[in-house]
N, C-alpha and C positions, 0 to 999 in steps of 0.2 A: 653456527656463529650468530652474535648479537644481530639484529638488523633493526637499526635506526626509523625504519619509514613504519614498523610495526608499530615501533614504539608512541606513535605521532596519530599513526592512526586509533589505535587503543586509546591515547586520552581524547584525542578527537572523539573518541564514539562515546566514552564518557561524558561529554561536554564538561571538560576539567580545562582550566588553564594551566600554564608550568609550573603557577604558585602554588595551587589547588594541591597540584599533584605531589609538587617537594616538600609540600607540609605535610601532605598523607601518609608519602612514603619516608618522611622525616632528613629530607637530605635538601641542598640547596637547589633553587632556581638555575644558577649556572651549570648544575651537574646534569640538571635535566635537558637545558638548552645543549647542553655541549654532547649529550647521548644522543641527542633526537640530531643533531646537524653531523654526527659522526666523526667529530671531534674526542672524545672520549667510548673507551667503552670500559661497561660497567661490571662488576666486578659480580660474580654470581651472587653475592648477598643482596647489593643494592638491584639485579634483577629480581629476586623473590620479594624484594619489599616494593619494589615497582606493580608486579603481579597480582601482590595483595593488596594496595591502593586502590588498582584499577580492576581486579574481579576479572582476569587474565590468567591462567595458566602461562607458568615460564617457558612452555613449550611457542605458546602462540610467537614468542620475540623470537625467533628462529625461523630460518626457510628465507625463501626470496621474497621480492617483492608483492603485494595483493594489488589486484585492476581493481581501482576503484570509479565510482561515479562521481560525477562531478557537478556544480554549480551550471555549467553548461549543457550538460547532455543531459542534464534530470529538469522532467516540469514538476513543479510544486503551485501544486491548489493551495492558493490561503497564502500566499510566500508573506505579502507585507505584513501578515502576523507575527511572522520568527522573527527569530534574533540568530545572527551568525553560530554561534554555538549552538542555537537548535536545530539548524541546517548541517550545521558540521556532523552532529550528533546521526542526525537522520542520515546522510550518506554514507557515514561510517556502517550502522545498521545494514544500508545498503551493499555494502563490502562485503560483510559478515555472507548477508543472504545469498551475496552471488557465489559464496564460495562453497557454501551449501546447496545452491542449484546446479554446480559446475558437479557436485559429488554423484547428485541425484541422475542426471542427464547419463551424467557414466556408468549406470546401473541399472536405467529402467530405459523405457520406448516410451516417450511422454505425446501426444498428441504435439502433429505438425503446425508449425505456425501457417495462419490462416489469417492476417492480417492486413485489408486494401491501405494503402496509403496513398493521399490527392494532393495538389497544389495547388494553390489559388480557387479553392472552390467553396463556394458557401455551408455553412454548417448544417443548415437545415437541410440542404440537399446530400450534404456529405452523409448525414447520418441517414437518411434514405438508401442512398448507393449503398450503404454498410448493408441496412436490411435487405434489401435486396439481395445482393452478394451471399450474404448468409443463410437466405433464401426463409427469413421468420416474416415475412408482410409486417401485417402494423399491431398482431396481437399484441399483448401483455407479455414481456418478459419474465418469465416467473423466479429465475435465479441470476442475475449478473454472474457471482462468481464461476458460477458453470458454465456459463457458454464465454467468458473469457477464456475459461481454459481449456474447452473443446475445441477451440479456436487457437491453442498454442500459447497463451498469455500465461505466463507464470505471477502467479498472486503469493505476495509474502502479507506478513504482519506486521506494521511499524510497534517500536517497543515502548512500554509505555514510559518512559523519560522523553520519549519525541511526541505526547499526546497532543502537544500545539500544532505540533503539521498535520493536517487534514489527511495529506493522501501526496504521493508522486510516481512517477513513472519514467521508464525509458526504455528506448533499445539498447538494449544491450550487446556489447560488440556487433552494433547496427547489425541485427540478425533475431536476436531474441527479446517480443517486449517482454514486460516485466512492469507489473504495477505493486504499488505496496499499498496496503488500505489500513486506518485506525478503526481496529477494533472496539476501540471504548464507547464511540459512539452510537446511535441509534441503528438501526438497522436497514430506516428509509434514509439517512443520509451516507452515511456507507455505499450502497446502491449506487448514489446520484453521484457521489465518490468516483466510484469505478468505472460509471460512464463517462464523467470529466476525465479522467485518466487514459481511455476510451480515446475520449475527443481529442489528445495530446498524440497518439499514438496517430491516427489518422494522420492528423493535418499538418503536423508538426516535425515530421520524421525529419524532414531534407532542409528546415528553414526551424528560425529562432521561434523558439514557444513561451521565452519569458515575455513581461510585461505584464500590462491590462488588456491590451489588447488579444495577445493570446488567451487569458482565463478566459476572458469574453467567450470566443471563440470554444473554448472546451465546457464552458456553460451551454452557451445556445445550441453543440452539439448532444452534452446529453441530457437537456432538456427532453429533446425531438426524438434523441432515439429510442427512449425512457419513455416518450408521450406523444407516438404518433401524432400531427396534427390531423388527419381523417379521423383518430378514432377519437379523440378529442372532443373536434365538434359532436362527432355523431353522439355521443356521450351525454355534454353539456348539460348542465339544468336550464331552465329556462331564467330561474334567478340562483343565481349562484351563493346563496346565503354559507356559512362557515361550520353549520351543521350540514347542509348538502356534501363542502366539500368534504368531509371529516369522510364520510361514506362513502362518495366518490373516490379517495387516493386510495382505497384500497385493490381496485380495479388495475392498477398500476404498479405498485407497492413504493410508493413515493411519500414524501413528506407535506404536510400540508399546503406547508410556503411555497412548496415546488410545484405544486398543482395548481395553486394559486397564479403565480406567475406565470404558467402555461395559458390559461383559459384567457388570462390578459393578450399574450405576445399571440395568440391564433385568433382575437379578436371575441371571445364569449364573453369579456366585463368591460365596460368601459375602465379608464385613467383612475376616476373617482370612488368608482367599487373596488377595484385594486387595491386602492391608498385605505380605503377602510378598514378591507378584510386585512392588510396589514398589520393595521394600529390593533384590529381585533386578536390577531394568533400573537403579537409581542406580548399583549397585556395576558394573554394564556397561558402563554411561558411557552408554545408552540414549536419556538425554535428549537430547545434544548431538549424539552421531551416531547414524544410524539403523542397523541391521542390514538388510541388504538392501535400498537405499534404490531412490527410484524416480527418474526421469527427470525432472528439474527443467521445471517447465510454465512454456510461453510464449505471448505475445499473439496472438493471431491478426489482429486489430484493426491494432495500430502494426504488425507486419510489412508488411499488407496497404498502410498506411496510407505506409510510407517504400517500397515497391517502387513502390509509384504512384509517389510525388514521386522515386524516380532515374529513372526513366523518363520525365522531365522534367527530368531534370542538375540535381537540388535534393537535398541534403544533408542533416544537421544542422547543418554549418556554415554552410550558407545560412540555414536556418529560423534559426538560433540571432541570424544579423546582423540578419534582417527583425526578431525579434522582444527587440532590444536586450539580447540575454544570452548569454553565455561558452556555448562548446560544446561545455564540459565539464558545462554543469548541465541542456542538452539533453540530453548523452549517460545521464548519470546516471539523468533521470527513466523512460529506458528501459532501463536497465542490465539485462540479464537475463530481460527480457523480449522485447525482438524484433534481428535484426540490425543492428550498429550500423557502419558502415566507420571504422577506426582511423587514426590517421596511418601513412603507410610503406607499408599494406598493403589489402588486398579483401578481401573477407567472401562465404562463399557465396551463392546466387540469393536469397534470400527465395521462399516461397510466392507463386502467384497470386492475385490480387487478388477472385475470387468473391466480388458481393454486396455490392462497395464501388464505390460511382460516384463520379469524381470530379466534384464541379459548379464 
């Protein structure tokens, strides 16, 4: 049977409005309003041409209702950047993904969540406690997305029509995090992505994490947990010039401005060298790309996760019909994160499977 809240969520993920959509799928505003509030239902023609609008299988408007995320229980890095339908956009995505991690979980033995969550406690120390906990000291992190997920964080891909959100995160039926990172970006801010996401997960689990306040807080957590302040100092240049740092963040695998602004907050540059080498990496173009950038990090988890399933001639095209969705929004939530096979063509082996059973 037709179900209404499919229907709302699919333009939701498209960030289409009713008009958007009645003009696409050629029918009026009212027929849409009166489908999606369950006032009308739609007649099998006007669902296929709904389907084709929205880039939907007529299977997906079928079934019960999807647990989605919400404006409330998801942090968004970057929020005052969006606009409601890119958040709408991005949770919908979020929907999609959960319903794909709800498949996976039922099929494989994924690494136990390993997750500390504090209250009231400071960032710098929170992220301390983390390493600690996890028992890494204050070396270099060398893969964020790996030890989220040896840690039990499931990492998706935001798609690219949501490339204005940064990054977000949640628990998931307060049990499973779940971060989502933009791929499009560099690879040192990605990183610093997953630690703010990171710092949401922490501090934020039992208590509101919107605001400024809260980003704050998931900044100055993965600032520290990103950039030990021990090793920091012990690191420092004696003059901290913007060719120092350029060679410096790689010891990290951080972004310039990110290094920058550590060596400030642990006290290695004054106010005034700070505000310099600022004006110096804007006029470089330093924010947007990186100077010397690093190797774009991938899942270890979904690699693992799709060499099992071809080695049982299952796809994303397959998973995407089991689980009544386009195999372009399959593809997507893993965009840039693990091997995906394209139309036309093959993709190299993927990694071995170590430490993933399939049940």
């Amino acid at each position: 049977m037709f179900n209404p809240e499919r229907l709302a969520l699919a333009r939701r993920r498209r960030g289409m409005t009713k008009k958007a959509l009645a003009d696409a799928a050629e029918m009026s505003v009212k027929s849409i309003s009166d489908y999606e509030n369950d006032h009308a239902v739609p007649s099998e023609a006007a669902v296929a041409a709904i389907g084709q609008a929205l880039r939907f299988p007529v299977e997906f408007f079928e079934g019960p209702d999807l647990e989605s995320p919400t404006a409330d229980n998801a942090s968004f890095r970057a929020m005052s950047a969006m606009t409601a339908s890119q958040r709408e956009a991005a949770l919908g995505a979020g929907t999609l993904a959960m319903v794909l991690c709800d498949w996976i979980q039922a099929r494989f033995d994924l690494p136990k969540v390993d997750v500390p969550t504090y209250r009231e406690i400071d960032p710098e120390a929170a992220a301390a406690s983390v390493r600690s906990e996890w028992k890494i000291g204050v070396a270099p992190i060398r893969n964020m997305i790996h030890l989220l997920e040896v840690k039990g964080v499931r990492v998706f891909s935001l798609a690219e029509q949501c490339r204005e959100v940064d990054a977000f995160s949640l628990w998931w039926r307060g049990q499973v995090p779940v971060v989502f990172l933009n791929t499009m970006k560099t690879a040192e801010h990605s990183r610093f992505d997953a630690a703010h996401e990171l710092g949401h997960l922490v501090l934020h689990k039992r208590g509101t994490h919107g605001g400024r306040e809260g980003e704050l807080e998931a900044d100055a957590f993965a600032s520290a947990f990103l950039m030990p302040r021990e090793s920091v100092l012990a690191s420092a240049p004696k003059f901290a010039s913007l060719d120092a740092i350029v060679r410096l963040k790689k010891t990290w695998s951080v972004s310039v401005a990110a290094l920058n602004r550590r060596l400030h907050d642990v006290g290695a540059v004054s106010d005034w060298h700070y505000r310099s080498l600022c004006i110096q990496i804007a006029k470089l173009g330093y924010r947007k790309s990186e100077p010397q950038g690093i190797e774009p990090e991938r899942s270890q988890v979904l690699e693992k996760v799709l060499q099992a399933l071809r080695e049982e001639e299952i796809g994303t095209a397959e998973i995407a019909r089991e689980l009544k969705l386009s195999r372009h929004d399959v593809d997507e939530l893993l965009f840039g994160l693990a091997t995906v096979r394209v139309e036309g063509g093959g993709q190299k082996t993927p990694r071995s499977r170590d430490h993933l059973r399939l049940v």
